[in-house]
N, C-alpha and C positions, 0 to 999 in steps of 0.2 A: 750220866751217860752223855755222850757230845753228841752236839747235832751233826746228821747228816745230811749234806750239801746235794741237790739233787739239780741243778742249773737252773737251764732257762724255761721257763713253762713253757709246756707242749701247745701248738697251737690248736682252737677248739675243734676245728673236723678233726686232727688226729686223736684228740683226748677221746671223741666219743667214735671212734673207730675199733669194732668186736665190741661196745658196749653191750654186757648180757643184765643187767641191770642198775636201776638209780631210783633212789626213792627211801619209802621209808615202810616196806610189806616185809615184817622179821620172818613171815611164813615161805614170802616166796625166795630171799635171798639163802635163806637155810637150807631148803629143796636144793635150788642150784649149788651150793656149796655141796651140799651132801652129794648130787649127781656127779658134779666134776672133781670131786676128793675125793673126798671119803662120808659116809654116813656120821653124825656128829650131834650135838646137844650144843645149842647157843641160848645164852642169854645178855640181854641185854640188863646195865646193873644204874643202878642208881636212880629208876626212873627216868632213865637216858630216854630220850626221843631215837629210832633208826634213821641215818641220812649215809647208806649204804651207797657206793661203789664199786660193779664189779666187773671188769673188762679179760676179755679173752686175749692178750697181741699174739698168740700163735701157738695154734694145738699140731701138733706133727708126733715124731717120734717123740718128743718131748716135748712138755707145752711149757709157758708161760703164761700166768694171772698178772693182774695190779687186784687188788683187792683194799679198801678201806671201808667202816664203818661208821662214824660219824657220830659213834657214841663210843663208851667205854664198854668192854662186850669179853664175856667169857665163851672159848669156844674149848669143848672138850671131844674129842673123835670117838665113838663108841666102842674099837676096836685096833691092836696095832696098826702101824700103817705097811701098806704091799709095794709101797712104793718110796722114794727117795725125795724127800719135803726141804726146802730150801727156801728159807723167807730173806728176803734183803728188804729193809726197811729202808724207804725214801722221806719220810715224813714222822714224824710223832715218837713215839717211844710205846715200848708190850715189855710183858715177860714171857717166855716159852720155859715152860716145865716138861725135860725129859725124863720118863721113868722114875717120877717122882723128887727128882731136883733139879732145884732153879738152874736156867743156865746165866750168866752173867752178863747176855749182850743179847739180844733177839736175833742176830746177825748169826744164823745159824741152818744148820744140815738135821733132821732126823730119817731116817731110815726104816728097814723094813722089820718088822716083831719090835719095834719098841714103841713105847705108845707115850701119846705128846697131849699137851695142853696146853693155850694160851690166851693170855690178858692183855686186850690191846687196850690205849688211852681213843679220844674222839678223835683224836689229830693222826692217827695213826694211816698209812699208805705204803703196802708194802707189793714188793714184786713176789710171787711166788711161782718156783721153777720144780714140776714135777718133773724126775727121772724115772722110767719103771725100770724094777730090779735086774730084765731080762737086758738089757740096756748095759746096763753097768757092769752085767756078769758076763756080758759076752766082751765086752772091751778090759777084763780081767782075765777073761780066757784065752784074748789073742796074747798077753803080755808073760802069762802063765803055764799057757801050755794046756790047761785042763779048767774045765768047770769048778766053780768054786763051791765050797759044801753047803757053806752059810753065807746068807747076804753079810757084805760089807758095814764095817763099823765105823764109823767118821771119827772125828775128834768132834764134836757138837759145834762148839762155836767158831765161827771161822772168823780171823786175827783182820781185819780191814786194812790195818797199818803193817800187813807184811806185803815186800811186793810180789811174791806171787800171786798170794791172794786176791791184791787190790789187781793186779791183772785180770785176774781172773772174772773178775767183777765187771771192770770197763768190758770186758767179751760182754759178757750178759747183757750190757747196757744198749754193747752195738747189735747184739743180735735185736734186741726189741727197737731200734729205728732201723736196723734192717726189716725187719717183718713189715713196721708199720709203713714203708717206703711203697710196699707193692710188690719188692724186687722178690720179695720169695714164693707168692704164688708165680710169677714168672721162668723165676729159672729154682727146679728142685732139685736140681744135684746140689747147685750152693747152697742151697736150704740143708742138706744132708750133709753136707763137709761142716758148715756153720754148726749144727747140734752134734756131730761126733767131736769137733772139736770142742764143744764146751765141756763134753762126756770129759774126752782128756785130760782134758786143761786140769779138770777138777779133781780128777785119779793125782795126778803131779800136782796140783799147786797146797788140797786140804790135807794134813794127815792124818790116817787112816790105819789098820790093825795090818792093813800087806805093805806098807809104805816100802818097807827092806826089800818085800820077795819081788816088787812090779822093777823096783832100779837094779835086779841081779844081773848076771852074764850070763850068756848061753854060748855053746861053741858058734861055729861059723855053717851058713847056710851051705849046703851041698848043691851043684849046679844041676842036680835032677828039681832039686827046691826052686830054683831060680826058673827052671823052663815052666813050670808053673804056674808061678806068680806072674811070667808076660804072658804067657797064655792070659791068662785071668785079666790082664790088663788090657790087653786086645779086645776081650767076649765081653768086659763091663763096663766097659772106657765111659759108658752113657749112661750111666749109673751115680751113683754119691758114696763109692768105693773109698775107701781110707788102705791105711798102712796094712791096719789089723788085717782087716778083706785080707788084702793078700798072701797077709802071716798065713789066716786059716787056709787059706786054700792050698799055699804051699805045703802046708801039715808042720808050719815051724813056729818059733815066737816069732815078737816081731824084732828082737836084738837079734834073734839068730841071721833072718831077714836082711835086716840095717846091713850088718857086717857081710852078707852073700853080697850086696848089691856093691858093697866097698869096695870088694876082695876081688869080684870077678867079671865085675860090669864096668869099672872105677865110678861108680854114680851112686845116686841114692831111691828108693822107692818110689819119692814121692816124685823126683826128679823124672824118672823112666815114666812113670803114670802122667807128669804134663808134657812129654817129649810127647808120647802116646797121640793122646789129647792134642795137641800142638798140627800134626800132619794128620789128625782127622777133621780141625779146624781147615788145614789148607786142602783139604781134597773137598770138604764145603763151599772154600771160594770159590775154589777153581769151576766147582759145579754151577754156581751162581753167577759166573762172569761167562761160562759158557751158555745164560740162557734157560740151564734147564731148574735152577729154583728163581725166585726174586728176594733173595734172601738178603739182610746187611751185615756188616762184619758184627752190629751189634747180636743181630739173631743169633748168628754162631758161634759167635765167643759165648753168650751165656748159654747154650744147649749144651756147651761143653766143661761148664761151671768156673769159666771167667769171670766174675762178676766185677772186676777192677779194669775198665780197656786201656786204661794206663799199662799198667801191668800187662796184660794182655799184649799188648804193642811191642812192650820189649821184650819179653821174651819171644815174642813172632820173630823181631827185628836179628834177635840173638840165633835164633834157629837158622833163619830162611836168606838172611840178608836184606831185607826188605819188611815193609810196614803190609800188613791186614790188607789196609786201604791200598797200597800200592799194586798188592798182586791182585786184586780186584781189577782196577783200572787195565793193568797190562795184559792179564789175560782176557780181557776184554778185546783190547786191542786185536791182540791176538785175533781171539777169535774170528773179530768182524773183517782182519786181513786176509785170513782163510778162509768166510766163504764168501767174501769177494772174488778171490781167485777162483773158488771153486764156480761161480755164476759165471766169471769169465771162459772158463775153461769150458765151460756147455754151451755157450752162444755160437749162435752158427755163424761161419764165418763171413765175411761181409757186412756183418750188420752194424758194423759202426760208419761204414763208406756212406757220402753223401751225395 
């Protein structure tokens, strides 16, 4: 198996940032293993010493682990799993046993009713990304149209040298130095756009037993669909709202959707949702330059899940004709020339005469 290249080491405050354990207690890391997975049977093999590893970088709608052991270690789950297990290995080499055969790479997906096993070596360090099933079924429901009967089946081993996949991966990478940045307990709509789209990414990049039925066609959205989905864009704009959002609430897929917003808006979903977003940004400056928040363009581009002010900038610049920072300044101006006029306009007259 080749090595996997994991950069530059992390520097020491972030490595031990969500540290939930380090040491060498096989009682206590098994309890936390078993509270934050799943209930499970570990041993430790060969007379190994435990020099355990085990950090949280961000529990939300979907979390991420790093987990290492620092021995050779058999871990068996006592029960299918309820949820969607995802191990990316950064260090060392394991075997994972689905449903009683090897898979060939530990670089791998298990799922819900099938039940897993794994052998890691001491060198082993892996990232591990829970999905719950309602998660996955609801991002199959916007694509589908209907609830799915049975949770989803993966292909087990996911390809690292395909590039969607390796796409897929670099997301992962960046959501755990976004986490670890701070910027997601700050702004959580981005947090919430960040995890629906790794949901995505991984519907499209792994294949999967609906791979066919999520790339179908659907006819074209109807413009009662359409009054809808801005309504709905409108009442969540301050939310971590995605496409699907407002597939369901239109009551369409989200191709039917795509093509509504083609056909009869000439724009796109996601497009109408940053316009949205965009002129609730500027009705924020304009509040803030009038005085009544002290807010900065930073505040309000991430309340509104800007998290790029690059980006952020130009699409302001594209919209408005002007930068963030600009209509700050100007309606500043502004302001402070109107109640200028307005104090001049009450002063009693004479009272400049000397």
């Amino acid at each position: 198996m080749s090595d996997i290249r994991t950069g530059p080491e992390k520097p020491a405050a972030e490595q031990d940032q969500g540290l939930l354990f380090r040491g060498s207690d096989i009682e206590e890391l098994h309890d936390l293993i078993s509270t934050r997975f799943a209930p499970n049977r570990m041993s430790v093999l060969a007379g190994g010493r435990l020099d355990g590893r085990f950090r949280c970088v961000r529990e939300g709608t979907i979390a991420l682990y790093e987990l290492g052991y620092g021995a050779e270690v058999d871990i068996v789950p006592g029960a299918p799993l309820d949820f969607y297990n995802i191990h990316i290995p950064l260090a060392g080499d394991g075997m994972v046993t689905v449903d009683g055969k090897g898979l060939s790479h530990p670089l791998s997906i298990v799922g819900p009713h099938q039940r897993l096993s794994m052998r890691w070596n001491g060198e082993s360090l892996n990232r591990v990304l829970i999905i719950p099933r309602q998660v996955v079924d609801g991002a199959l429901t916007a694509r589908l149209g209907d609830v799915p009967r049975h949770p989803l089946a993966f292909v087990p081993v996911l390809n690292g040298q395909a590039g969607p996949v390796r796409s897929w991966l670099n997301l992962v990478r960046h959501f755990a130095e976004f986490a670890d940045s701070g910027l997601a307990e700050r702004s959580p709509l981005a947090t919430g756009h960040f995890e629906r789209l790794l949901v995505d990414g991984l519907l499209d990049a792994q294949p999967h037993m609906l791979s066919d039925a999520v790339t179908g066609h659907d006819t074209a959205a109807l413009p009662g669909a359409l009054r809808r989905a801005t309504l709905y864009c409108a009442e969540h704009a301050h939310e971590p709202i995605s496409v699907t959002d407002m597939a369901r609430a239109a009551r369409v897929s989200v191709r039917s959707l795509r093509e509504g917003f083609r056909k009869h808006l000439a724009t796109t979903p996601l497009a109408y949702l940053r316009r949205t977003r965009l002129d609730l940004a500027r009705r924020d400056l304009l509040a803030a330059a009038d005085g009544q928040t002290s807010e900065t363009v930073t505040d309000v581009a991430l309340r509104w899940g800007f998290t790029h002010l690059g980006r952020f900038t130009g699409h302001y610049r594209e919209a408005y004709g002007e930068t963030p920072s600009q209509t700050l300044r100007r309606a500043r101006r502004r302001s402070r020339a109107s109640r200028a006029a307005a104090i001049r306009k009450r002063a009693p007259r004479g009272a400049e005469s000397g």
